[in-house]
Backbone atoms as SQL, in Angstrom:
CREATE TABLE atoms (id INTEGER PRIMARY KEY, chain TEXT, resi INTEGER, resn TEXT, atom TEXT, x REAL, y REAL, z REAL);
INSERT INTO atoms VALUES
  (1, 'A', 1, 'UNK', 'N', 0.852, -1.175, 0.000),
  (2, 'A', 1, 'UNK', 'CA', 0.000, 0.000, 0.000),
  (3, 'A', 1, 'UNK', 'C', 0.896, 1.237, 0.000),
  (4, 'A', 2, 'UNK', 'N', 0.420, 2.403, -0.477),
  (5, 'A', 2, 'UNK', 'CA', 1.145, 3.286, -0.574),
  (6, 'A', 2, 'UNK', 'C', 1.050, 4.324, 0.423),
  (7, 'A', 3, 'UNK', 'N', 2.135, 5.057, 0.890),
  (8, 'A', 3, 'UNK', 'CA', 2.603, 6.280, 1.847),
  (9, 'A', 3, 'UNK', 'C', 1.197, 6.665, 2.519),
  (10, 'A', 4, 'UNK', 'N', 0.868, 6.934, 3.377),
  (11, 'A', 4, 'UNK', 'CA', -0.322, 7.380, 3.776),
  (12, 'A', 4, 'UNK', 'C', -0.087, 9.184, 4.176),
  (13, 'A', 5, 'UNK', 'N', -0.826, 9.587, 3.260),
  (14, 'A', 5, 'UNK', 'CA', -0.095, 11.284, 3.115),
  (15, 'A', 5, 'UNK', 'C', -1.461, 11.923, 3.263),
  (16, 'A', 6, 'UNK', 'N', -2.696, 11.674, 3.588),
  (17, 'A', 6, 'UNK', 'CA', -4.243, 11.866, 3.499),
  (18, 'A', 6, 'UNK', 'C', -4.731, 11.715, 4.328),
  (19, 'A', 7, 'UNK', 'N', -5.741, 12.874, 5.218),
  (20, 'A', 7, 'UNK', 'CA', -6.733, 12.878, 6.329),
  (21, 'A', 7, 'UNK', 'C', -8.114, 13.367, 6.169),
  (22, 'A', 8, 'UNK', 'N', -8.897, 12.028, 6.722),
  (23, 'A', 8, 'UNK', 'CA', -10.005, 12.376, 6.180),
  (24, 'A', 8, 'UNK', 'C', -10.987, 12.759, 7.434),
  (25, 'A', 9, 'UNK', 'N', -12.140, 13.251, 7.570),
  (26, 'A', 9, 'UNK', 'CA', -12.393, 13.660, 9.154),
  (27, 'A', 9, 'UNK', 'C', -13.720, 12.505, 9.084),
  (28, 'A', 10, 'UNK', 'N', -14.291, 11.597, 9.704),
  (29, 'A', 10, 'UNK', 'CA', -15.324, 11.354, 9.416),
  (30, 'A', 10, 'UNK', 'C', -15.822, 11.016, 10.153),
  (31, 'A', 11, 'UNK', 'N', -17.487, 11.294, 10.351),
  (32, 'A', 11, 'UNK', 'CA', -18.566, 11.861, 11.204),
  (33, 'A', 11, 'UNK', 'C', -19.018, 10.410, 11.525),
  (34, 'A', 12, 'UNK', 'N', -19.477, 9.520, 12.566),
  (35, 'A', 12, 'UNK', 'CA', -20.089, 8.236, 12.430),
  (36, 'A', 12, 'UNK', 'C', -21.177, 8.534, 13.758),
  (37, 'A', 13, 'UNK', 'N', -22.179, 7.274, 13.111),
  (38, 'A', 13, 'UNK', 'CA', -22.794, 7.100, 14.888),
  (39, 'A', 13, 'UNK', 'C', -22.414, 6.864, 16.028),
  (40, 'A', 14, 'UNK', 'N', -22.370, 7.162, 17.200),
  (41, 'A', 14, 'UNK', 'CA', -21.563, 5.743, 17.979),
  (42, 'A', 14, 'UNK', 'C', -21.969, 4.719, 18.031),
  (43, 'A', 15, 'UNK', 'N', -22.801, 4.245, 17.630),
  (44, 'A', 15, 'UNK', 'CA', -23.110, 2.664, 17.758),
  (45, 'A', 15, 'UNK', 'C', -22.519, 2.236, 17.002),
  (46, 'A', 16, 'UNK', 'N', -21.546, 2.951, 15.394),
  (47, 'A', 16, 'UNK', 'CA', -21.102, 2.292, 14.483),
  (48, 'A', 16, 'UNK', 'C', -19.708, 2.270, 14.530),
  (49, 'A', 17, 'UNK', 'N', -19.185, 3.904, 15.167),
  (50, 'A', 17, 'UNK', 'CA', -17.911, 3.586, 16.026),
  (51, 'A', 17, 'UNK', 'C', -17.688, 2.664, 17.066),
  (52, 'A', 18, 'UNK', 'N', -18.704, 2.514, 18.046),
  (53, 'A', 18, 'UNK', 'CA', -18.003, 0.903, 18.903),
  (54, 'A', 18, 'UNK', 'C', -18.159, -0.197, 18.074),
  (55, 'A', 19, 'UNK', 'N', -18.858, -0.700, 17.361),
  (56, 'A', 19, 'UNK', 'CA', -18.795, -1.868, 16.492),
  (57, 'A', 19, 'UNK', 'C', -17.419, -2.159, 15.509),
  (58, 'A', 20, 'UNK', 'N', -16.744, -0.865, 14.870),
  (59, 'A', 20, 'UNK', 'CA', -15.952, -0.780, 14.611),
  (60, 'A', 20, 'UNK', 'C', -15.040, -0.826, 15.494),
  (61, 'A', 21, 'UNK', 'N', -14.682, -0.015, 16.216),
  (62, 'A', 21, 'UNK', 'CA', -13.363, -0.034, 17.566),
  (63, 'A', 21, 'UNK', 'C', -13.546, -2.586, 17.574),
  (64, 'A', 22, 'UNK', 'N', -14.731, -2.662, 18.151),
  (65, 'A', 22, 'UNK', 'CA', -14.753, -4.010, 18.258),
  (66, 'A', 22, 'UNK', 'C', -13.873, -5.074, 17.313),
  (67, 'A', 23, 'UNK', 'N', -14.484, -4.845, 16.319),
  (68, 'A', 23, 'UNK', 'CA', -13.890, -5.347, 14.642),
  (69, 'A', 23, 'UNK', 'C', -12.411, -5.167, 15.001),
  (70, 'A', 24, 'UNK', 'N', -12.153, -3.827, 14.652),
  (71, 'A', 24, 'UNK', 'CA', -10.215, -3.583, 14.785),
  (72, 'A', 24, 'UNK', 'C', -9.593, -4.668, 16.032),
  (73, 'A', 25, 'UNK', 'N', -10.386, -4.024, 17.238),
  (74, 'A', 25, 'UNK', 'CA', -9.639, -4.814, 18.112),
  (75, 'A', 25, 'UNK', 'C', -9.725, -6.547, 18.251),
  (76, 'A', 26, 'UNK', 'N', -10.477, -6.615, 17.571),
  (77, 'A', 26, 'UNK', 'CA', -10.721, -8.452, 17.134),
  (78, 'A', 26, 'UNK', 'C', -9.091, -9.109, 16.700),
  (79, 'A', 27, 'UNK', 'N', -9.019, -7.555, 15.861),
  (80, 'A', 27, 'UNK', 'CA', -8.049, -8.229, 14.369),
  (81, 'A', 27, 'UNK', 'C', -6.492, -7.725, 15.150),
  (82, 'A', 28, 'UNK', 'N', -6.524, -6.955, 16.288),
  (83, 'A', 28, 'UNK', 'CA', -5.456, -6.435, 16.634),
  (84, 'A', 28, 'UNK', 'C', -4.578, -5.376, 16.144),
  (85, 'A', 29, 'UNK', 'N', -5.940, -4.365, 15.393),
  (86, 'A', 29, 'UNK', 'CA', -5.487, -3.214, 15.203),
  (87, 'A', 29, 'UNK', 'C', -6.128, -1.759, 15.377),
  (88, 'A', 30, 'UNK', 'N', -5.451, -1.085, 15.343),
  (89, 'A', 30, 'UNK', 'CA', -5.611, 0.820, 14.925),
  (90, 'A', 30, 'UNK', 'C', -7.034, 0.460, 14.565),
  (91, 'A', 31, 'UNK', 'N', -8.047, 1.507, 15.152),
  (92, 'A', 31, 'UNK', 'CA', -9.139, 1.955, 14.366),
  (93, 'A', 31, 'UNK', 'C', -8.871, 2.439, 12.768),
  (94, 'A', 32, 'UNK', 'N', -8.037, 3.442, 13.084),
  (95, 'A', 32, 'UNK', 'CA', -7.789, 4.148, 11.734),
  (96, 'A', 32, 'UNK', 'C', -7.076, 2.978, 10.530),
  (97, 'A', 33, 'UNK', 'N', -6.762, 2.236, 11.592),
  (98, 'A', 33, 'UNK', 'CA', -5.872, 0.843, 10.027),
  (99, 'A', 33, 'UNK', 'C', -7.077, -0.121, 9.595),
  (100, 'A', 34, 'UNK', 'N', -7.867, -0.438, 10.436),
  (101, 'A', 34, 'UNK', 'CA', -9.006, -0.978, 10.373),
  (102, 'A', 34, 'UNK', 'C', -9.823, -0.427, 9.436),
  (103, 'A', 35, 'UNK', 'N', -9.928, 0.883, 9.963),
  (104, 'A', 35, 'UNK', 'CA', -10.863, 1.644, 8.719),
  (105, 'A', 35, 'UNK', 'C', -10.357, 1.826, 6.924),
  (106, 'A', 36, 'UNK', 'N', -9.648, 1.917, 7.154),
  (107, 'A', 36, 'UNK', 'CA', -8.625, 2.009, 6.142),
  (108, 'A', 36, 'UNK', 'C', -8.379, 1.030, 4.915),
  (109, 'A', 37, 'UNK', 'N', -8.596, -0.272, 6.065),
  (110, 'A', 37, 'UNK', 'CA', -8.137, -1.548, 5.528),
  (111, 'A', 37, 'UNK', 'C', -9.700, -2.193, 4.233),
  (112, 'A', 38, 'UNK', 'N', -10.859, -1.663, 5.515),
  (113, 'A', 38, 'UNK', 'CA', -11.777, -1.851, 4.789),
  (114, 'A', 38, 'UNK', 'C', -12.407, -1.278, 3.899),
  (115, 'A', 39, 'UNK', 'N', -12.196, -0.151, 3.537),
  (116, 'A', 39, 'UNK', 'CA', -12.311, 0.851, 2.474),
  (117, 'A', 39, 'UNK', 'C', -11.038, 0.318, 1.287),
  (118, 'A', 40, 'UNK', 'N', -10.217, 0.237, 1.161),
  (119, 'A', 40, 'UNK', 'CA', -9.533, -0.532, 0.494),
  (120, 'A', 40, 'UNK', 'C', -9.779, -1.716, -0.210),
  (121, 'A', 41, 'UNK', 'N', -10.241, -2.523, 0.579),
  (122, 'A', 41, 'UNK', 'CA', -10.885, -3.624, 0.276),
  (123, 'A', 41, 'UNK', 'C', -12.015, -3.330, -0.654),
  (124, 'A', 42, 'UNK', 'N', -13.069, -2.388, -0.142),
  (125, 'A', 42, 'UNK', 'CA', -14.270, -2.101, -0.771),
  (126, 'A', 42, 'UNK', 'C', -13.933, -1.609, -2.284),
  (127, 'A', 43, 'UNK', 'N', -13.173, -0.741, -2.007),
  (128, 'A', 43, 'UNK', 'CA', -12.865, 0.177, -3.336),
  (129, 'A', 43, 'UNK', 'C', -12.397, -0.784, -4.220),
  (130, 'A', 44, 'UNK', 'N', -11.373, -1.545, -4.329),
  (131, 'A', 44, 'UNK', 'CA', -10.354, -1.570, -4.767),
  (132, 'A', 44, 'UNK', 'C', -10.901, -3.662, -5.262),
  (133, 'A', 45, 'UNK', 'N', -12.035, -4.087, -4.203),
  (134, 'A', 45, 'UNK', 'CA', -12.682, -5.548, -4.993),
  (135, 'A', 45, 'UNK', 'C', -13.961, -4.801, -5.660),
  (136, 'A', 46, 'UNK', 'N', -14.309, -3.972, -5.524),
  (137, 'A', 46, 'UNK', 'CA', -15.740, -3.696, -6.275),
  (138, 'A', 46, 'UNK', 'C', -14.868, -3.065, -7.325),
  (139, 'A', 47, 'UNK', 'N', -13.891, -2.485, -7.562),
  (140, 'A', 47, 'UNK', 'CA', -13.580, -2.440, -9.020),
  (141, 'A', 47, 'UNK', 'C', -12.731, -3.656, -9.699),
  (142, 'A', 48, 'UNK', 'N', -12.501, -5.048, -9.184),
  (143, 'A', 48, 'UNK', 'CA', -12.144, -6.159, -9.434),
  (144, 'A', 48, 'UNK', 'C', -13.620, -6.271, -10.332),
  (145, 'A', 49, 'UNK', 'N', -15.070, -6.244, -9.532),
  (146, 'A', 49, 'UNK', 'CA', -16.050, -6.979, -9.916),
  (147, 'A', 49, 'UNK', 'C', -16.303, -6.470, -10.929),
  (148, 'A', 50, 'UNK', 'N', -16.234, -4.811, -11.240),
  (149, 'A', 50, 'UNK', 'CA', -16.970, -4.568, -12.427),
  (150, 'A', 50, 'UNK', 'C', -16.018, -4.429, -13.636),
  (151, 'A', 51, 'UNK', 'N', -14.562, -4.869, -13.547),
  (152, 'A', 51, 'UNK', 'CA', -14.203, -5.032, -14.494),
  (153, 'A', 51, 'UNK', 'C', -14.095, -6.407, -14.973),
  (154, 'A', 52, 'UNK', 'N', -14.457, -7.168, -13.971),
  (155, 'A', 52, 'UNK', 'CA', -14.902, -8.776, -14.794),
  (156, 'A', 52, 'UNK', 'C', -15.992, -8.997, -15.118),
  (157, 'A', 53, 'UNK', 'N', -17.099, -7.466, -15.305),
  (158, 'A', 53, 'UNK', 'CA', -18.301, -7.952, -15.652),
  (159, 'A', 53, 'UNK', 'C', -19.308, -8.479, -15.201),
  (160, 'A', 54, 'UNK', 'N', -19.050, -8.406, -13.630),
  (161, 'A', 54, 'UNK', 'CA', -20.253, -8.638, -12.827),
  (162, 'A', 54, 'UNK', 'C', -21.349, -8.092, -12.893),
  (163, 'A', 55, 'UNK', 'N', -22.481, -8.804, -13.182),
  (164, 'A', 55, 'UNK', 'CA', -23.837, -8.257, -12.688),
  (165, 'A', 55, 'UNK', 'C', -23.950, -7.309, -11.528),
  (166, 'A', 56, 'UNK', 'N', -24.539, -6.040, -11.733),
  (167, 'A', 56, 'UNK', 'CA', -24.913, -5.399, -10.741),
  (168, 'A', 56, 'UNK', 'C', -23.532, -4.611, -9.985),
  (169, 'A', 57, 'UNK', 'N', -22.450, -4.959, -10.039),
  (170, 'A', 57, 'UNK', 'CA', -21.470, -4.553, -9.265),
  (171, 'A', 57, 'UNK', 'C', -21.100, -2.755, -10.093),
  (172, 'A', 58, 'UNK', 'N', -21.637, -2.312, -10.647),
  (173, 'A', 58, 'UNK', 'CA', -21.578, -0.774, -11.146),
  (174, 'A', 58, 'UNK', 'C', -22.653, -0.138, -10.847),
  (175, 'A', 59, 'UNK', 'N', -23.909, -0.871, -10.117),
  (176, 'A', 59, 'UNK', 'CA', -25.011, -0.571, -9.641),
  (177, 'A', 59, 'UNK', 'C', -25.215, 0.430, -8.623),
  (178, 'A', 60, 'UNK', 'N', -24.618, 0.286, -7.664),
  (179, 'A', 60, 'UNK', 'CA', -24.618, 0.477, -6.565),
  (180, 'A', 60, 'UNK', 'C', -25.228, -0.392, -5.403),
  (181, 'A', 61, 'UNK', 'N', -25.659, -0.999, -5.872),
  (182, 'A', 61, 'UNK', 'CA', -26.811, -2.516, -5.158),
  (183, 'A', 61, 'UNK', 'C', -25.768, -3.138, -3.535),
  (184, 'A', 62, 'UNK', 'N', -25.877, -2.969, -3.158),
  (185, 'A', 62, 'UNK', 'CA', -25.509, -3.564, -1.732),
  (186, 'A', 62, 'UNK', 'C', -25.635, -5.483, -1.738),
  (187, 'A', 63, 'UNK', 'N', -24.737, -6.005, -1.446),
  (188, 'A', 63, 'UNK', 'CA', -24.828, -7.464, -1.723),
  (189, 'A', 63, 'UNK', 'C', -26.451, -7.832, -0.955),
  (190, 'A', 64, 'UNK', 'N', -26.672, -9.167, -1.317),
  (191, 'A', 64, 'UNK', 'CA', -27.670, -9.649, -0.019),
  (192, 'A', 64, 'UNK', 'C', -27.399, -11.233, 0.065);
């Protein structure tokens, strides 16, 4: 991953910040690496999906 040179401020519920804090500390990390990690993930497999042509994955459609 590259240099982390970017701050982003972001507003959450707390019910969605402790669920998160939970998650990180599951995995044995940083909120902020946690967060990070999964936005990454998001970004970066949902443009895996729609360049193999997945159904729906340019949608915006939320899995189910």
């Amino acid at each position: 991953m590259d240099k982390k040179t970017e701050r982003i401020t972001l507003w959450l519920p707390d019910e969605l910040k402790i669920d998160l804090m939970h998650l990180a500390a599951g995995g044995d990390r940083k909120l902020s690496e946690y967060i990070g990690t999964v936005l990454f993930c998001h970004v970066y497999g949902h443009r895996a999906l729609q360049e193999s042509g997945c159904e729906g994955a340019g949608s915006g459609d939320s899995p189910r």
